[in-house]
C-alpha beads as a LAMMPS data file, in Angstrom:
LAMMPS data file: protein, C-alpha beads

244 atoms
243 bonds

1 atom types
1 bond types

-500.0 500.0 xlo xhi
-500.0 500.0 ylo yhi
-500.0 500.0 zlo zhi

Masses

1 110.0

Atoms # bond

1 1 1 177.219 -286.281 -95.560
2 1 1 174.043 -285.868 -97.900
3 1 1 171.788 -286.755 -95.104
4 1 1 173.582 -284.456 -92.533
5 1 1 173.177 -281.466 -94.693
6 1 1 169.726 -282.374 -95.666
7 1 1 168.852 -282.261 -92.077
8 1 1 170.807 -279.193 -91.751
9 1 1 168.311 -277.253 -93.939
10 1 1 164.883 -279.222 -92.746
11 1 1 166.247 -278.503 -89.312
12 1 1 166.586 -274.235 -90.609
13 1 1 163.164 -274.382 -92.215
14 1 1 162.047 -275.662 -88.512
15 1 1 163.600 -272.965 -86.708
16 1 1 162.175 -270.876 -88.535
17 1 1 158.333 -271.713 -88.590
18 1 1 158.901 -272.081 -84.843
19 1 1 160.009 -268.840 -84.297
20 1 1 156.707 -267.520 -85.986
21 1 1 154.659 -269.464 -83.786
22 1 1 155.996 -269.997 -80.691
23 1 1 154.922 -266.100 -79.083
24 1 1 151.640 -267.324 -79.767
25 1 1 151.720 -270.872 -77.462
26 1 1 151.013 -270.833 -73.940
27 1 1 153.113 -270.752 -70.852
28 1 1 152.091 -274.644 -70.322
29 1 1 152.704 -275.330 -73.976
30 1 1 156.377 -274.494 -73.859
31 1 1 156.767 -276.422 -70.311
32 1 1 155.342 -279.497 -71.235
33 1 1 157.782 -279.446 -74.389
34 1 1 161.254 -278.202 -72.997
35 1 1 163.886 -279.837 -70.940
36 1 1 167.457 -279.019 -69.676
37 1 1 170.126 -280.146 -68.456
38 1 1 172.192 -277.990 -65.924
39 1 1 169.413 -275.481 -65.252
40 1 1 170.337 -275.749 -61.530
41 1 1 173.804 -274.346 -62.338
42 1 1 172.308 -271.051 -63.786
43 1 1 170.370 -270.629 -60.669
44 1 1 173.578 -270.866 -58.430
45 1 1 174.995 -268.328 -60.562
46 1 1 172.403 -265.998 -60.837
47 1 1 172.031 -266.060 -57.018
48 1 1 175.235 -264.446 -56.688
49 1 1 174.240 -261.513 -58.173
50 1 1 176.482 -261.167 -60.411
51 1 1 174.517 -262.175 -63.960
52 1 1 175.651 -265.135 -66.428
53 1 1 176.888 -264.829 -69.989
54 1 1 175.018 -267.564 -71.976
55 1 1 176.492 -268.361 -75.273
56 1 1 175.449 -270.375 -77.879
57 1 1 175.755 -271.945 -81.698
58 1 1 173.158 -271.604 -84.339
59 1 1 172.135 -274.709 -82.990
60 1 1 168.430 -275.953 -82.970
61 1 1 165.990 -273.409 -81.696
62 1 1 167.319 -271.122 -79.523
63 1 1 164.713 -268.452 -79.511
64 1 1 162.204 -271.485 -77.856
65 1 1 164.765 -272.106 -75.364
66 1 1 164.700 -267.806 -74.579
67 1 1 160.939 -268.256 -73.882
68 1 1 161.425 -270.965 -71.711
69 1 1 163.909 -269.123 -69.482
70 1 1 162.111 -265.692 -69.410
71 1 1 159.402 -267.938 -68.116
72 1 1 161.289 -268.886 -65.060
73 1 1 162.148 -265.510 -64.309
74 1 1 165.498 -265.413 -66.220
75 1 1 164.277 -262.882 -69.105
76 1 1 167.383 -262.575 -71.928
77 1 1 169.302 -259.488 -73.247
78 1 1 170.830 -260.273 -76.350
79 1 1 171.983 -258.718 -79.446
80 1 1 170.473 -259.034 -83.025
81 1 1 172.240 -258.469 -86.333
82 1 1 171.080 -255.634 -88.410
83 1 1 168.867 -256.624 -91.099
84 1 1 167.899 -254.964 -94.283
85 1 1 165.387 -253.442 -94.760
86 1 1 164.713 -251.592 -91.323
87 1 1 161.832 -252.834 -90.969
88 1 1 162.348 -256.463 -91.318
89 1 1 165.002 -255.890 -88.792
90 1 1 162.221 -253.655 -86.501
91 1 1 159.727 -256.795 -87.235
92 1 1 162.561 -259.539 -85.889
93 1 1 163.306 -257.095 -82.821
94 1 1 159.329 -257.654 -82.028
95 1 1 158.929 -261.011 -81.976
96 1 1 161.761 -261.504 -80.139
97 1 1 160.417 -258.647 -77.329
98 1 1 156.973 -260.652 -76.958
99 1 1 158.667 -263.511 -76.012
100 1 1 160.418 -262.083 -73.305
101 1 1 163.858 -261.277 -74.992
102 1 1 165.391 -257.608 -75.118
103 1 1 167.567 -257.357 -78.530
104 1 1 169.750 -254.610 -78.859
105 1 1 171.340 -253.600 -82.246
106 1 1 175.113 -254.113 -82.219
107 1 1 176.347 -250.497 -81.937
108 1 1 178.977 -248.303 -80.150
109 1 1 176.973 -248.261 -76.776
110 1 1 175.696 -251.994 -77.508
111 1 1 178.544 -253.244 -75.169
112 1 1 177.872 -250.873 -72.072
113 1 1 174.554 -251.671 -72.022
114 1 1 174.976 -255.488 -71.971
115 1 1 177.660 -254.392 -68.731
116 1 1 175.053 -252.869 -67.223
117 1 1 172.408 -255.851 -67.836
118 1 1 174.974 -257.823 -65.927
119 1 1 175.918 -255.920 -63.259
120 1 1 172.124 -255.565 -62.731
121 1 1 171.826 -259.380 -62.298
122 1 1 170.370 -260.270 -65.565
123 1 1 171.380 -262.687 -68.244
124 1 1 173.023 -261.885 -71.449
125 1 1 172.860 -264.545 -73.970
126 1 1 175.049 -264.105 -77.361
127 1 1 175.456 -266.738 -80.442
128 1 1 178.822 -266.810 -81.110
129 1 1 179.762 -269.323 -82.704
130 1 1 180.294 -266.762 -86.241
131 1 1 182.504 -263.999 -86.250
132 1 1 180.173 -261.057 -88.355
133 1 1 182.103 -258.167 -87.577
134 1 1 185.330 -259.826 -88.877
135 1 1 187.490 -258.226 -86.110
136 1 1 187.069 -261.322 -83.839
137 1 1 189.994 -263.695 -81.572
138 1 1 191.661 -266.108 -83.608
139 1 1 190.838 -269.710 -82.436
140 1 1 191.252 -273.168 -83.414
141 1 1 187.580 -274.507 -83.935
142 1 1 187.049 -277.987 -85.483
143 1 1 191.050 -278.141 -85.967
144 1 1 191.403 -275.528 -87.985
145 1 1 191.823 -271.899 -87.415
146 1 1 189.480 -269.150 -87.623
147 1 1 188.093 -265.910 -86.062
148 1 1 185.378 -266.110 -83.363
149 1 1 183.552 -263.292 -81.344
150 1 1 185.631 -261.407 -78.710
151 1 1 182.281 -259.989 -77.031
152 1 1 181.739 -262.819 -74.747
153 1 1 184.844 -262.996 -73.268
154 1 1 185.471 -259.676 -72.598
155 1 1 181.642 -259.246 -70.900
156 1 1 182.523 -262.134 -69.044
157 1 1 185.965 -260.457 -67.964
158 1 1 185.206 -256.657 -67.362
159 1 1 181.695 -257.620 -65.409
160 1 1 183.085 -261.007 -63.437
161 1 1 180.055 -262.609 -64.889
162 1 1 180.665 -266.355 -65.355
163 1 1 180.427 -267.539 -68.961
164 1 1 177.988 -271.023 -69.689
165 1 1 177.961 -272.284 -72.622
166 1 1 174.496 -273.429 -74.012
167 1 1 172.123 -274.942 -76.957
168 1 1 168.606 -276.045 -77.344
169 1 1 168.041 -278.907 -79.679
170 1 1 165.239 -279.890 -81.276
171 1 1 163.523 -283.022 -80.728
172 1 1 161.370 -285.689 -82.637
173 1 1 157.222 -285.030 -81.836
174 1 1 157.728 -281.062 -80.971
175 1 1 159.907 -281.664 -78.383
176 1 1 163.075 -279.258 -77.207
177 1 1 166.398 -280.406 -74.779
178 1 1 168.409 -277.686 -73.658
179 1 1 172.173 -278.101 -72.442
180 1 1 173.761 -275.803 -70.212
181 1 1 177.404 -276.652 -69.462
182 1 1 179.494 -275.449 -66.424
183 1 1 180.726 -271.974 -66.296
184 1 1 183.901 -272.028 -67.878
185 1 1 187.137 -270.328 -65.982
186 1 1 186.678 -266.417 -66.254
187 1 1 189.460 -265.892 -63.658
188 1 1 191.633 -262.933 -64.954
189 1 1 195.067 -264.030 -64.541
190 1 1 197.191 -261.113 -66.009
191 1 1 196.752 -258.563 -68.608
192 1 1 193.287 -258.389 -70.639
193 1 1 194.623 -259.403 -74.178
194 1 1 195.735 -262.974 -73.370
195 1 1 192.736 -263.665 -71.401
196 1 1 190.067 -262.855 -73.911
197 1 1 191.998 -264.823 -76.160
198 1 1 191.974 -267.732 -73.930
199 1 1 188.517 -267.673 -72.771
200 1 1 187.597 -267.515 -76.421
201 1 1 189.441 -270.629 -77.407
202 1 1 188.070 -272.212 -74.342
203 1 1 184.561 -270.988 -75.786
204 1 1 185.495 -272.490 -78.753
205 1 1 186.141 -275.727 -77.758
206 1 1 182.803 -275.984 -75.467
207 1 1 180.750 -274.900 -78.946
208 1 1 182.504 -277.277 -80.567
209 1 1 181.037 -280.189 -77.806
210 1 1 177.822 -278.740 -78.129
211 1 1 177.326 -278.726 -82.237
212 1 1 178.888 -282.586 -82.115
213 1 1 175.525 -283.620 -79.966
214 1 1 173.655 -283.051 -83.144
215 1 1 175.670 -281.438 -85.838
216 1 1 172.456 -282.017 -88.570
217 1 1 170.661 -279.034 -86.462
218 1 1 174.026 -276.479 -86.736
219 1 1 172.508 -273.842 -88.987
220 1 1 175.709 -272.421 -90.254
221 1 1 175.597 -271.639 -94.160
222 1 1 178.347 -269.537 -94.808
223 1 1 181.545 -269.500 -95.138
224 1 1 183.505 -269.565 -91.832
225 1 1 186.773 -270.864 -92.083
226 1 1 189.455 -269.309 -94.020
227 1 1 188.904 -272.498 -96.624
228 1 1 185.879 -272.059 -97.097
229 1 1 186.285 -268.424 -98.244
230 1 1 189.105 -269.760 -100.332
231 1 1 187.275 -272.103 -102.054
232 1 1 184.153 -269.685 -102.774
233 1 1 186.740 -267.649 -104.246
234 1 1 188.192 -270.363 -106.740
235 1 1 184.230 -271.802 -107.495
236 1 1 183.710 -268.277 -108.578
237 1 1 186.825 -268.160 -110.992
238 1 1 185.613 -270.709 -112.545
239 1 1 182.190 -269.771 -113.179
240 1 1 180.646 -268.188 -116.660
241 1 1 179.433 -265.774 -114.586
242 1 1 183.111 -264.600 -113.035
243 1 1 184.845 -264.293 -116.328
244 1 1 182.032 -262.353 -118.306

Bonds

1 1 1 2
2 1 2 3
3 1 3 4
4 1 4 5
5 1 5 6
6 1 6 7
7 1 7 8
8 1 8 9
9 1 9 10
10 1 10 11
11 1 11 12
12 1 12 13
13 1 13 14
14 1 14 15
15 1 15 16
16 1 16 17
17 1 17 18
18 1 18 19
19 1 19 20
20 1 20 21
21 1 21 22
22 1 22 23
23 1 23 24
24 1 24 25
25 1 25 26
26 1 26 27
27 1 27 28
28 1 28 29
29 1 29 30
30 1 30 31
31 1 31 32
32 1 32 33
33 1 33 34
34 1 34 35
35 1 35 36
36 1 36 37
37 1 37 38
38 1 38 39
39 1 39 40
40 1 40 41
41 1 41 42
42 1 42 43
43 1 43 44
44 1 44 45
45 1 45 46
46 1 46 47
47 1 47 48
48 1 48 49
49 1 49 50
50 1 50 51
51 1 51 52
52 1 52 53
53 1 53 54
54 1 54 55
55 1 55 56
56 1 56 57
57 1 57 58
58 1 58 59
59 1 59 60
60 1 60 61
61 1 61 62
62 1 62 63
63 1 63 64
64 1 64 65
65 1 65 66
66 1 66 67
67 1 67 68
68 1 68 69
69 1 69 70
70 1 70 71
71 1 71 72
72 1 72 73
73 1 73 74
74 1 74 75
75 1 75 76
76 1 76 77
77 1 77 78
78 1 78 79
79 1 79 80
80 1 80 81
81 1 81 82
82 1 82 83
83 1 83 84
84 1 84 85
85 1 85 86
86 1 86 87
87 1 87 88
88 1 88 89
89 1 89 90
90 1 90 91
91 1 91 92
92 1 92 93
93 1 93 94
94 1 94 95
95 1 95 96
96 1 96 97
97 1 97 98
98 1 98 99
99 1 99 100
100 1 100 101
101 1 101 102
102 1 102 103
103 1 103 104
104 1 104 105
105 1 105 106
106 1 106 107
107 1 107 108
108 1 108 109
109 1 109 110
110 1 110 111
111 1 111 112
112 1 112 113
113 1 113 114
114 1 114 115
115 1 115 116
116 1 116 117
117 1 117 118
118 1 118 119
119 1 119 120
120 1 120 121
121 1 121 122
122 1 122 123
123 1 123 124
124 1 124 125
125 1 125 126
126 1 126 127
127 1 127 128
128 1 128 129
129 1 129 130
130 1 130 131
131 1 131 132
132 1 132 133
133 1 133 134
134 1 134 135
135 1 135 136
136 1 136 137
137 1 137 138
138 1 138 139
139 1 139 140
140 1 140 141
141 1 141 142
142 1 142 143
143 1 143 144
144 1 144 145
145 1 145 146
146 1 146 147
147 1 147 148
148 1 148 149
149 1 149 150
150 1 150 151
151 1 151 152
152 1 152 153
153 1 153 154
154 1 154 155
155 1 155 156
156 1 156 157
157 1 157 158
158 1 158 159
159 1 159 160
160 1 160 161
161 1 161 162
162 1 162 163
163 1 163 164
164 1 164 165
165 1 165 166
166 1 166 167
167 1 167 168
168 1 168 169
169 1 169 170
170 1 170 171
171 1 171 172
172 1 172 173
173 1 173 174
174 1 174 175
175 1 175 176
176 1 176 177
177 1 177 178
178 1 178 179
179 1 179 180
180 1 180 181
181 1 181 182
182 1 182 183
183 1 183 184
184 1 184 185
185 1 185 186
186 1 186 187
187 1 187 188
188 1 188 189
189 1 189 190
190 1 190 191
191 1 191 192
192 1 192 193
193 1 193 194
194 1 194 195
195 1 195 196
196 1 196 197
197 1 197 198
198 1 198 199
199 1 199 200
200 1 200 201
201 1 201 202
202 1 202 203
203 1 203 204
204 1 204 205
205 1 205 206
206 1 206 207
207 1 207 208
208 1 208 209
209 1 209 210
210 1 210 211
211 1 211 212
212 1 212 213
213 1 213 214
214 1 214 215
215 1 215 216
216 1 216 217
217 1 217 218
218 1 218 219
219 1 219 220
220 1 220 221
221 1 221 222
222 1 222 223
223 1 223 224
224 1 224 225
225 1 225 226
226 1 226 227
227 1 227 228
228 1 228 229
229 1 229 230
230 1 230 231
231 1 231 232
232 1 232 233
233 1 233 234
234 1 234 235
235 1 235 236
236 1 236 237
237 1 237 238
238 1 238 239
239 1 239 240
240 1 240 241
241 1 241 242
242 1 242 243
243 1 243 244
């Protein structure tokens, strides 16, 4: 367990000092360095027309593996989460845009304008493997239950887009394997409610596959089961701090 979440946080600070460098490597650079698996089903997909939902965990180095698509024509929409201050947010939304990804801030119109990305053809692609707003589907994930993004689901719904559940790991020497999984079923089969809420547990289970390839690179630090706010809760009782 010490090693896992030792790698957890050397994987992070990699993530991180890739994202400041890779808008400045070349096209070539990032080819000779990425691979994927399932690429071939995005293609089918996207040659129906009708766009593709990509979602994915905080899992490796995503942002390299947005490049890498925008390079084969595939350029991302996705949505960032509001930072403080402005401008740090305004600086992440940059270096995002110059490597070929289009991050909108979550908002009232946010959702429209990922509908419209789709029905245009494009991709959206949408971590979701936390629930930030706090008004997400409740979903069993890693056997026990917890509250994961609705948004996926219902883009995947309303637009007929298919959802495909991704991640990009990182890999020894620079390198970076991507893993694109099969649409999962989208099919509406009734009224809206149940099937967001099983397309979401579906999600959940395909994350969960995903993170289990190399659970050392999930970058998840905070609290995301109702346990683990419980237990910040009672570690904070029992702090000096808490009872001054």
């Amino acid at each position: 367990m010490d090693g896992l979440v030792t790698g957890a946080f050397v994987s992070y600070a990699r993530y991180w000092v890739e994202s400041a460098r890779v808008g400045a490597l070349r096209s070539d650079q990032i080819e000779s360095t990425f691979s994927i698996d399932g690429f071939e089903r995005l293609r089918v997909e996207m040659a129906r027309g009708s766009g593709v939902v990509v979602v994915l965990p905080h899992v490796g180095s995503w942002e390299y593996g947005g490049r890498w698509l925008a390079q084969q024509g595939y350029p991302m929409t996705t949505v960032g989460e509001l930072l403080e201050p402005p401008e740090l947010f305004e600086w992440f939304t940059s270096q995002r845009e110059a490597l070929g990804l289009t991050v909108l801030p979550p908002g009232p119109g946010t959702t429209v304008r990922l509908l419209d990305t789709l029905r245009e053809g494009r991709v959206v692609g949408l971590l979701a493997d936390r629930d930030l707003a706090g008004n997400g589907v409740e979903v069993e994930f890693f056997g026990e239950n917890t509250t994961l993004p609705a948004g996926p689901a219902l883009l995947a719904l309303r637009s007929g887009a298919p959802l495909m559940p991704c991640a990009i790991y990182q890999r020894p020497h620079g390198l970076y394997h991507a893993v694109l999984q099969p649409p999962l079923d989208s099919t509406r089969s009734g009224r809206m409610r149940p099937d967001v809420h099983r397309l979401t547990q579906d999600m959940a289970h395909a994350l969960e596959e995903l993170i289990r390839l190399a659970p050392e690179q999930w970058h998840l630090f905070q609290p995301n089961w109702p346990s683990d706010r419980d237990s910040v809760v009672r570690l904070g009782e029992r702090s000096p701090r808490a009872s001054t």
